[in-house]
N, C-alpha and C positions, 0 to 999 in steps of 0.2 A: 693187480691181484696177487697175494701172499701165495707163492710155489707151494704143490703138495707135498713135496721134498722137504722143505721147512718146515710145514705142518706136521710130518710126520718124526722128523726130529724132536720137533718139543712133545710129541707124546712119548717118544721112546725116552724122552730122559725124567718126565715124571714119571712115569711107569718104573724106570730104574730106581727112582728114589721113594715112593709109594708104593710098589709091587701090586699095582691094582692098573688091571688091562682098560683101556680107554681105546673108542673107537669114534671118527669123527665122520660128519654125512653133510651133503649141503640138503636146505628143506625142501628138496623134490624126495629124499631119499637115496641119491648116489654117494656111493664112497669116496673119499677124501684122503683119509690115513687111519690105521689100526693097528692095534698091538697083539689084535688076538682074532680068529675067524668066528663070527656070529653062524650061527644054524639057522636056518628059515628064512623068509622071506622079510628083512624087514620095511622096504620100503614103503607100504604105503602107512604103516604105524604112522615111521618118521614123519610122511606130509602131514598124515591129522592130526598131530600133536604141535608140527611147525607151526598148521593154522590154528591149535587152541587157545583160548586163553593163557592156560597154563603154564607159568615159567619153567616148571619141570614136572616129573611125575616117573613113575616105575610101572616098567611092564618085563615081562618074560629075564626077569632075572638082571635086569637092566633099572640103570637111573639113567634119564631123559634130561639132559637140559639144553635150554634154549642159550646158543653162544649171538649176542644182538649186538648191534655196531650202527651206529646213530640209530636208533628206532627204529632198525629194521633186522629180520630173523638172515644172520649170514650163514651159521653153522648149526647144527643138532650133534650133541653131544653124549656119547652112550659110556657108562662105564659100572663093569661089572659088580655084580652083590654081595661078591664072595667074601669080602672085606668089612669089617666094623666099620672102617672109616671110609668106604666110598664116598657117602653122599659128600662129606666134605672134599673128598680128596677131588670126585667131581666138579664142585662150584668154582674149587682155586683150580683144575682146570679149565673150567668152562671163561674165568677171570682170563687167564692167560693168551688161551686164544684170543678173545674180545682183544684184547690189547696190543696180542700181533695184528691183526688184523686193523686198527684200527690204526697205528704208526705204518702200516703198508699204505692203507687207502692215502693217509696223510701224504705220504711220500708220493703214491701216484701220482694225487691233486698238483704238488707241487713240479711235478716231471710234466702236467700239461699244461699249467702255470707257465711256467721257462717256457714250454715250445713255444704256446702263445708268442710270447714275448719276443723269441727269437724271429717270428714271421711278423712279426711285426701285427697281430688279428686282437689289441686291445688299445683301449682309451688309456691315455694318462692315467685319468680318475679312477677308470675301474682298476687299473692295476696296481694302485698305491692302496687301493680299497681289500683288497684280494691279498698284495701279502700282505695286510698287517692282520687279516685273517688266519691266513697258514704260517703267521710266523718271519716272514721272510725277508730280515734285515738288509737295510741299506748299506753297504761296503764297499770298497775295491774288487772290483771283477775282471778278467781276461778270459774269454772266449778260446777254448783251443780244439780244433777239427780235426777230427781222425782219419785219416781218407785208406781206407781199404783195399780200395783198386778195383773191389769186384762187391758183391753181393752178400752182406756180411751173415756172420751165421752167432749163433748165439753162445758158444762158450768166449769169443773178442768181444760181446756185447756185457757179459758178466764177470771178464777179468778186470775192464774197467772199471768197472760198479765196483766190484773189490777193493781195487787202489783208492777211489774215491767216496765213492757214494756214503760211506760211514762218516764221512766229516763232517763236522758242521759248517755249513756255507759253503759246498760245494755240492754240484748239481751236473747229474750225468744222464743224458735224454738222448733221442735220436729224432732226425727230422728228416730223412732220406734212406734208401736203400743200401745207397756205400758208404757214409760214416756214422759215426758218433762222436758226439758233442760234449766236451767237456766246459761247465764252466765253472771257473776257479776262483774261489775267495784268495787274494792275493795282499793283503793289507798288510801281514808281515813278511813280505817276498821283496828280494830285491831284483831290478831288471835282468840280472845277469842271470839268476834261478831258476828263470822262465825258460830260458834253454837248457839249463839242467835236467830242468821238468819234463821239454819236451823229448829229449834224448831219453829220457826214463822211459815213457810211454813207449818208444820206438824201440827199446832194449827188451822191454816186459813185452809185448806183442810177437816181437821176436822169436822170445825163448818160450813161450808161457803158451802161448795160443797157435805157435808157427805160423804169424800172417806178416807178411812182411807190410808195413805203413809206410807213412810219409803222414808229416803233424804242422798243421799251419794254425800261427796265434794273432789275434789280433791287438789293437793297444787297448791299457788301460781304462776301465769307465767305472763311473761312480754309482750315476743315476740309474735307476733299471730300466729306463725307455733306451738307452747307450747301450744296453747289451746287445741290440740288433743289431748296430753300430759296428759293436769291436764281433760279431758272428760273420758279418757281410767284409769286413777286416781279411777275417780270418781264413774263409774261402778264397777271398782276392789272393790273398798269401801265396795257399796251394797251387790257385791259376795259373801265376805270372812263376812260381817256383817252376813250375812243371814246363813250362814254352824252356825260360832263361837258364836255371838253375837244376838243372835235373838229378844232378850231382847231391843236391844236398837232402836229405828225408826229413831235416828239420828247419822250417822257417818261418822266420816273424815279419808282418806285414812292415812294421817299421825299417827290416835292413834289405827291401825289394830295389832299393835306388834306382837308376836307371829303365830298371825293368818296369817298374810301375807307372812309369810318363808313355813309356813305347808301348805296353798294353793298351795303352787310353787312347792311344791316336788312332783316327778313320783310315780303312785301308787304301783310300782315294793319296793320305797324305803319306804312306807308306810306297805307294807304287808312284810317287813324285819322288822321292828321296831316293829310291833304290836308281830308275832310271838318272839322276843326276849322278850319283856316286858311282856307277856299274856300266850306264850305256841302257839303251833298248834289252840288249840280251845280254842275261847273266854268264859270266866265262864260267866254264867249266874248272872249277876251282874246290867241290865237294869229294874230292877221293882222298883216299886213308894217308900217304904221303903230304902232301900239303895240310890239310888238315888238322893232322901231327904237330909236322914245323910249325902252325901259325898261332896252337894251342901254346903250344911248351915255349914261344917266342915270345907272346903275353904272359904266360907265368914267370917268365923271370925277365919280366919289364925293361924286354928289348935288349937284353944284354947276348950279344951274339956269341960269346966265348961261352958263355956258362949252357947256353940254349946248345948248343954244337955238343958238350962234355954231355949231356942228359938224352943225348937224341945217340950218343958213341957216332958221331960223323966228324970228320974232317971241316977246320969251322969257314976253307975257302967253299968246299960243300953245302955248306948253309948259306951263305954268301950268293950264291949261284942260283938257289932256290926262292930267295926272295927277290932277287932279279929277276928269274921270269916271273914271278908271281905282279912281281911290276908293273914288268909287260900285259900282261892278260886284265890284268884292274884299273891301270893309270896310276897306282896308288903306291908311293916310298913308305913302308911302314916300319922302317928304321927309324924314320924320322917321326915323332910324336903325334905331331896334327894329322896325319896323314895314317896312323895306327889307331888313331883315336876315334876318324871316319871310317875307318872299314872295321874297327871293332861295334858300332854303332848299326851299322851298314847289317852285319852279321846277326845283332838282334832283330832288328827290322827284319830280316827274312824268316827268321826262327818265326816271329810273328806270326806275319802272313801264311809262310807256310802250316799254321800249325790251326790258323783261323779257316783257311781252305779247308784242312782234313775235319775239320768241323761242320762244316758245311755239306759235306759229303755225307 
């Protein structure tokens, strides 16, 4: 439904360009938007006039008209007498609203269209039947999910609408409490874009609404039964981002690697790996020292001199520290195969632990 905010916009600017006050009612007779205060009582004029025949008509200083949207009475239109030109000036108002109101409805239809489709609650048939009713061309789509964090509020729900919602082929809905949903006509984007794009969102959120985000997209699809597809994508993205990648606010289902096989696995095959790699019990290996070293030892892939210069230690000091680290795990992670299992070893827990506090 068309905001009273907008409705009352477009009467402040024909009234600017007309100088003839216009005041709008829904047909029960409650107020909408006005440009001027009416005296008296007019609601129930406005119902019996809603239910008369009558397209329009004048009463107390007033022209009546009926603003209708598919064949049914959505607005009552009043604008003052004072003017030679009301009556017209009212009808091409009374036209205007019809028209907002009628590319709103459209737009709604289409925003429950999309959700539809994102839950997956239509037939092939009917939904190839439905858009070619609203309009809604077959193209390149990607799916991209806004995750919030918390309980979103409605100025992040209409910054986005801003950035998109005026395009044509782009479609911005919501289907939960904590995000919203963009999906993106993408036919002239090239892959690399996509993370352009999502970096956008995450900068504009940012600055614009102060909510801090995280944006996961899914792949490409053509078909409109796929958008479910690259939606259920999209989500996965965020999922496995937030266990493995936490670091990052912006992620595409396509670069989850590793992360995406080790989300999928049963925790029965999860707590076989760990016990083979670790023992029965996990060594106490999670405090801020080690942790440090083992991080900054995989960012510069195993190189002890460079790992030692970034950490400011002595690099026999480093040296010593994946020694006992040795000790406690069985595992040489100087050596490749053996950095390659306890880095694997270390999703795996991220996993489960993070499947546990789920649980919880």
């Amino acid at each position: 439904m068309i905001s009273n905010h907008k409705l009352q916009a477009a009467l402040d600017e024909i009234k600017d360009i007309s100088k003839i006050d216009l005041a709008l009612y829904t047909e029960k007779g409650k107020p909408v938007a006005a440009t001027f205060s009416l005296e008296g009582d007019f609601e129930g004029a406005i119902a019996s006039f809603a239910e008369s025949m009558a397209e329009s008509q004048m009463l107390a200083g007033c022209h009546f008209f009926k603003v209708m949207v598919e064949g049914e009475v959505e607005y009552i239109l009043l604008a003052k007498t004072s003017a030679e030109d009301s009556y017209m000036v009212g009808r091409l108002a009374a036209c205007q609203i019809r028209r907002l109101a009628e590319v709103y409805r459209e737009q709604f239809d289409r925003n429950n269209f999309m959700q539809s489709i994102l839950l997956g609650n239509m037939l092939v048939v009917d939904m190839y039947n439905k858009a070619k009713k609203l309009h809604v061309e077959q193209t390149e789509r990607v799916v991209f999910v806004i995750d919030l964090g918390r309980k979103k509020d409605s100025s992040a729900v209409e910054l986005v609408k801003n950035l998109f919602a005026t395009k044509t082929g782009d479609y911005v809905t919501e289907v939960d409490e904590q995000s919203i949903v963009l999906i993106k006509d993408v036919r002239d984007m090239e892959e690399v874009k996509l993370k352009i794009l999502a970096d956008m969102i995450v900068d504009n959120m940012n600055t614009e609404a102060m909510v801090k985000v995280r944006v996961g997209y899914g792949n490409r699809v053509l078909n409109l039964q796929d958008i479910a597809r690259s939606y259920q994508e999209a989500k996965m993205a965020l999922e496995v981002g937030k266990i493995f990648y936490a670091e990052r606010e912006t992620i595409a289902y396509s670069c989850l690697g590793i992360g995406r096989l080790i989300y999928q696995l049963p925790m029965s095959l999860c707590e076989m790996f760990i016990r083979e790699v670790l023992g029965e019990e996990i060594p106490d290996i999670f405090h801020e020292e080690i942790t440090v070293t083992i991080q900054k030892f995989f960012e510069n892939n195993l190189n002890i001199s460079e790992t030692a210069r970034q950490l400011y230690i002595h690099r026999n000091t480093l040296v010593y520290r994946l020694e006992r680290l040795e000790k406690m795990i069985g595992l040489d992670i100087r050596r490749f195969d053996d950095a390659m299992t306890f880095k694997i070893a270390l999703m795996v827990l991220a996993h489960m632990n993070y499947q546990k506090a789920e649980e919880q």
